[in-house]
C-alpha positions in Angstrom: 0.0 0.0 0.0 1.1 2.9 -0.6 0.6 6.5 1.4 -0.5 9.8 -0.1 1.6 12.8 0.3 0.4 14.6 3.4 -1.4 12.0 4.7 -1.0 10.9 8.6 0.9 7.6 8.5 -2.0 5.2 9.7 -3.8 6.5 6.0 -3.4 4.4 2.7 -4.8 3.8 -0.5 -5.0 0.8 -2.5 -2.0 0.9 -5.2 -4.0 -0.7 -7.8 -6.9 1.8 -7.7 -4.2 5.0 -7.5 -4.7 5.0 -11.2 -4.8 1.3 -12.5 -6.6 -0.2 -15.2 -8.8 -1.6 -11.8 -9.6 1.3 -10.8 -13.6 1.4 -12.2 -13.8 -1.7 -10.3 -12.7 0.2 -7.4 -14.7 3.4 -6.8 -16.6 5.1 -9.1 -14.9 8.8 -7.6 -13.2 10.8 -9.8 -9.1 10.6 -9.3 -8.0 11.9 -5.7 -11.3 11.0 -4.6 -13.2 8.8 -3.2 -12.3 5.8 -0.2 -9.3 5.5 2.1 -8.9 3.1 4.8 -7.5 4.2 8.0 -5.4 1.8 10.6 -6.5 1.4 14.1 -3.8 3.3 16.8 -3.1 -0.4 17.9 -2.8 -2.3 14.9 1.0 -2.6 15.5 -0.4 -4.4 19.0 -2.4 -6.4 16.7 -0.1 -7.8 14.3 2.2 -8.9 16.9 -0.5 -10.3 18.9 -1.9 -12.4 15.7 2.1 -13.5 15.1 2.0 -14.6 18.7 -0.6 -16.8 18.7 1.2 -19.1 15.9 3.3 -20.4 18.6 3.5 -22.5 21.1 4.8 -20.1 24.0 3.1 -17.1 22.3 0.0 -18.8 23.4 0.7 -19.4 26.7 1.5 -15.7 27.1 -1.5 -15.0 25.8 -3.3 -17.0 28.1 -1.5 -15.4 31.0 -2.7 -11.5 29.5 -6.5 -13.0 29.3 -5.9 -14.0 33.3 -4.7 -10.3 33.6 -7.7 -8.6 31.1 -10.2 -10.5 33.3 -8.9 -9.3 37.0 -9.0 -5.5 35.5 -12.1 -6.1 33.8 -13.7 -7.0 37.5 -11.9 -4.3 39.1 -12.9 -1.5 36.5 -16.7 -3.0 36.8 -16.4 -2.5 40.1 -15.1 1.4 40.3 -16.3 2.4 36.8 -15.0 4.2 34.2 -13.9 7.4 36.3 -11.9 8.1 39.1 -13.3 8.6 42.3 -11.0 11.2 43.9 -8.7 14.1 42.2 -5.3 13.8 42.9 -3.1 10.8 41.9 -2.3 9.8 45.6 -6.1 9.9 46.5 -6.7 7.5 43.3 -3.9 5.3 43.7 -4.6 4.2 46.9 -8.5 3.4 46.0 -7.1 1.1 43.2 -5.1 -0.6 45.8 -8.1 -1.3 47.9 -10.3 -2.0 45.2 -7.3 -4.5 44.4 -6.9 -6.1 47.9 -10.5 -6.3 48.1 -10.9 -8.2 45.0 -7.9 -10.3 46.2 -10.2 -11.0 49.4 -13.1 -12.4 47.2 -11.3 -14.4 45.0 -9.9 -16.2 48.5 -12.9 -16.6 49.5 -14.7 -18.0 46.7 -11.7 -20.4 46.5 -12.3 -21.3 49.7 -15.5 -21.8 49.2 -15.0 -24.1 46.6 -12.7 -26.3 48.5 -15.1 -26.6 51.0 -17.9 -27.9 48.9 -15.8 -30.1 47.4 -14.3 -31.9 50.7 -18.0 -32.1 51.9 
């Protein structure tokens, strides 16, 4: 693919509708106009993370970042989308709690399931 001049770097074009002999299979739009795709801000994440999953040990780390995805998933469901204090001090020790007390439930539920089990 090929970028335009002056475009940001994530924009591109299809080279073969620029001006090929494809190009009314393309777009109807007259030259320099007409559809662009744009890349996500992540897709560099993305491509590695695809590549990673083709092997063996890429796939066990990515089982270990799903483990991590899942505890921040319960503790942003549990404070929400905003902090609850200004100031980073204020914040940072709230996401500790909020940590510890999430800590505290998943022993518990553990426990819990040990119990049930021996019984």
């Amino acid at each position: 693919m090929l970028p335009l001049p002056g475009d940001r770097p994530s924009l591109r074009r299809l080279p073969l509708c620029i001006g090929g002999a494809l190009r009314a299979q393309c777009t109807h739009a007259a030259s320099g106009r007409g559809r662009s795709v744009r890349l996500g801000e992540d897709e560099g994440l993305q491509k590695r993370l695809r590549r990673l999953q083709g092997t063996r040990s890429g796939r066990a780390k990515l089982r270990e970042r799903v483990h991590v995805e899942h505890q921040l998933a319960h503790l942003s469901q549990r404070q929400g989308s905003r902090a609850r204090y200004r100031g980073t001090r204020k914040n940072t020790f709230d996401l500790r709690r909020l940590c510890a007390l999430q800590n505290l439930e998943t022993l518990h539920r553990r426990i819990d399931e040990k119990r049930r089990l021996a019984a």
